[in-house]
N, C-alpha and C positions, 0 to 999 in steps of 0.2 A: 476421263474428263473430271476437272477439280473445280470444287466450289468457288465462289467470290475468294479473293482474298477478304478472311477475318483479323484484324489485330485483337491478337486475345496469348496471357500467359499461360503456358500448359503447367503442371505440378514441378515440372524438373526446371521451371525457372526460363526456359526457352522461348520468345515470341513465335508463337505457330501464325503464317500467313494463308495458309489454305489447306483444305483438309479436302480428300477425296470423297467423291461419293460412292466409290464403288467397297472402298475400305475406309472405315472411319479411324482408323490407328492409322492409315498412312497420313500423314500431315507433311506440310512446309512449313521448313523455321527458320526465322535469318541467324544465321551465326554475324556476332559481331567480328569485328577485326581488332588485331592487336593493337596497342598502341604502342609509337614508335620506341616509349619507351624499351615496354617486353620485346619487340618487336628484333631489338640489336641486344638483349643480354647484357649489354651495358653494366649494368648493377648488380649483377651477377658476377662478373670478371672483377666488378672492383671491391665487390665484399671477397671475395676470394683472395685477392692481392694483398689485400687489409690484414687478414690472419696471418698471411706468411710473411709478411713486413712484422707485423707485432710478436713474432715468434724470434724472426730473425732478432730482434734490438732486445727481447728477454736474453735470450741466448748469447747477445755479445756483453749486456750488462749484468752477467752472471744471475740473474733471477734464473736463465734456465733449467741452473745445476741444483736446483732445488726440487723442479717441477719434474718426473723421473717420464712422465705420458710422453712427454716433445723431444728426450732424447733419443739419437741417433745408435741404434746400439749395430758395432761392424761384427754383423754376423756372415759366417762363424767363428770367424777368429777370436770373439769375444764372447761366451756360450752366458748363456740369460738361465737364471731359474724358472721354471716351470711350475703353474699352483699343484696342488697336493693329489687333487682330483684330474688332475690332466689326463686323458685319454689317448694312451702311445700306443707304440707299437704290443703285436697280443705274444703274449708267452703260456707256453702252458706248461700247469702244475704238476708237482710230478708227488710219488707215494715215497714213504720213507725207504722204500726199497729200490726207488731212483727211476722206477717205472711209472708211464706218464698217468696219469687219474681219468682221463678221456676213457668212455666205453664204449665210443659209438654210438649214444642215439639217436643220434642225428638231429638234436634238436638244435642246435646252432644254424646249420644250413637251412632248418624249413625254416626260423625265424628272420634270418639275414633277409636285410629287402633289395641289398644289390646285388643277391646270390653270388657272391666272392667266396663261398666255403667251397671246400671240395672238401668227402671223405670217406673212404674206400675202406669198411672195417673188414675186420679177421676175426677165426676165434683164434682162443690162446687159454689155455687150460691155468687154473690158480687152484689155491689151496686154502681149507676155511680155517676156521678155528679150531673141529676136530681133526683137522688132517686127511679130512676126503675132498679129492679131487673135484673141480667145479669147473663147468665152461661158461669162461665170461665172452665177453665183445674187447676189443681194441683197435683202435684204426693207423689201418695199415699204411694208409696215405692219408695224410691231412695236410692240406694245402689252403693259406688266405692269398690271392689277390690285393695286393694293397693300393693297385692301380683301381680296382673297383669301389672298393672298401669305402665306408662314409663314415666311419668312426663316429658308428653312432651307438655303441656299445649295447645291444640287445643279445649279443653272442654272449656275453658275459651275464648278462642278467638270469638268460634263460638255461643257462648250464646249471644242472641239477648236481655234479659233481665238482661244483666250484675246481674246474679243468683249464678253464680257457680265464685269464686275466689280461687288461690293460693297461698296468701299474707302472709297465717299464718307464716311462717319462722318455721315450726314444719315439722318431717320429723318422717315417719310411724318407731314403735316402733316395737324390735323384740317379738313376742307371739310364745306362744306356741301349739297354735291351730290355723288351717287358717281359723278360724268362725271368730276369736277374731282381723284378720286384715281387716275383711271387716268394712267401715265404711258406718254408716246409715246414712238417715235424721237429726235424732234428733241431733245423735253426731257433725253432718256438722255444724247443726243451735247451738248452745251450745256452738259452736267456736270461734262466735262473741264474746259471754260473755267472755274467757279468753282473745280474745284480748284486749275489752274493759280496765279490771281492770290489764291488762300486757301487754301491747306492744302499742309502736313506730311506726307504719308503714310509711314510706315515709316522715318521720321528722314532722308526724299530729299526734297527740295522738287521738284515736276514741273517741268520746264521745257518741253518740248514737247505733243506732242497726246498723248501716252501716258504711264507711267508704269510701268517691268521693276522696281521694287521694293514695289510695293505686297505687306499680306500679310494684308490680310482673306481668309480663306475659305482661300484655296490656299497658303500658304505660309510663311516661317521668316522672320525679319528678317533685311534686306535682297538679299533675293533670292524669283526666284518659283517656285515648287514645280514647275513645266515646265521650270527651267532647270538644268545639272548643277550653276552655281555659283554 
């Protein structure tokens, strides 16, 4: 059973007309109704119209070709540059000895928040500086998900052995199997080589197996966000 109707404003702007007595937060409020204008969108449909009319007549009286936001770019046929900092596809780093810098400790996978790492380490025996034999980690399967994957570059942030980058400026290709978008190991380490004999990163051209200026993700141009300079 509910009070009189009261005409009274509640804080949120609402006319409450009756309020319970069994609960004093349940109230009645009239909601007003649209007006015919909102009601059809009307003004909506024709500020809409209004931009792609005024686009269209820049564009046929060549203001377009000035304005670089409103063109049409036919992708892929016509490949677009990408900023400096773009977040591609991940490749990972590999040691002057061609072997990959990843050790296993899995911090990439606890860090990822759409758990897309997979990585299965091994040991593998190395050798220090005096020539005694050391057992380090290496991962024997490492696998990203790119169907997962949010590119949100935390795998790179949190690698302690600057292992895993997202420098390539390549962005995951559609397949038609979702086997064929997971990428391996090998595919990751195989990355270096295409950037090597094709790409610019951070205005260094790579010349070895690695690359201290790239600056997707971690860092400033030219230099990398681990190093003081």
């Amino acid at each position: 059973m509910a009070h009189a109707p009261t005409e009274e404003k509640h804080d949120d702007g609402l006319e409450v007309v009756s309020v319970s007595e069994h609960n004093p937060k349940v109230r009645t409020v009239r909601v007003g109704r649209p007006e015919l204008e909102e009601a059809s969108f009307l003004p909506a449909v024709l500020k809409g119209l209004g931009i792609t009319i005024r686009h269209f007549f820049q564009n046929v009286g060549g203001k377009g070709r000035r304005n670089h936001q409103i063109e049409t770019i036919q992708y892929p046929e016509e490949p677009i540059e990408y900023p400096e900092r773009t977040r591609g596809l991940h490749r990972l780093t590999l040691r002057d000895d061609g072997s990959v810098r990843c050790v296993a400790c899995m911090c990439c996978p606890t860090v990822c928040p759409a758990n897309c790492i997979t990585i299965i380490p091994e040991e593998t025996h190395a050798t220090d500086v005096d020539g005694h034999v050391v057992i380090e980690k290496r991962p024997a399967v490492f696998e990203i998900d790119e169907l997962r994957c949010v590119v949100c570059g935390l795998c790179v942030e949190a690698c302690p052995c600057d292992a895993i980058r997202m420098d390539t400026q390549m962005h995951a290709k559609p397949t038609y199997s979702r086997a064929d978008a997971i990428e391996t190991k090998k595919s990751m380490m195989d990355r270096n080589d295409l950037l090597k004999s094709a790409r610019v990163i951070g205005g260094n051209k790579i010349s070895g197996t690695q690359d201290d200026h790239s600056t997707a993700v971690q860092g400033g141009v030219g230099a990398t966000w681990r190093d003081p300079e």
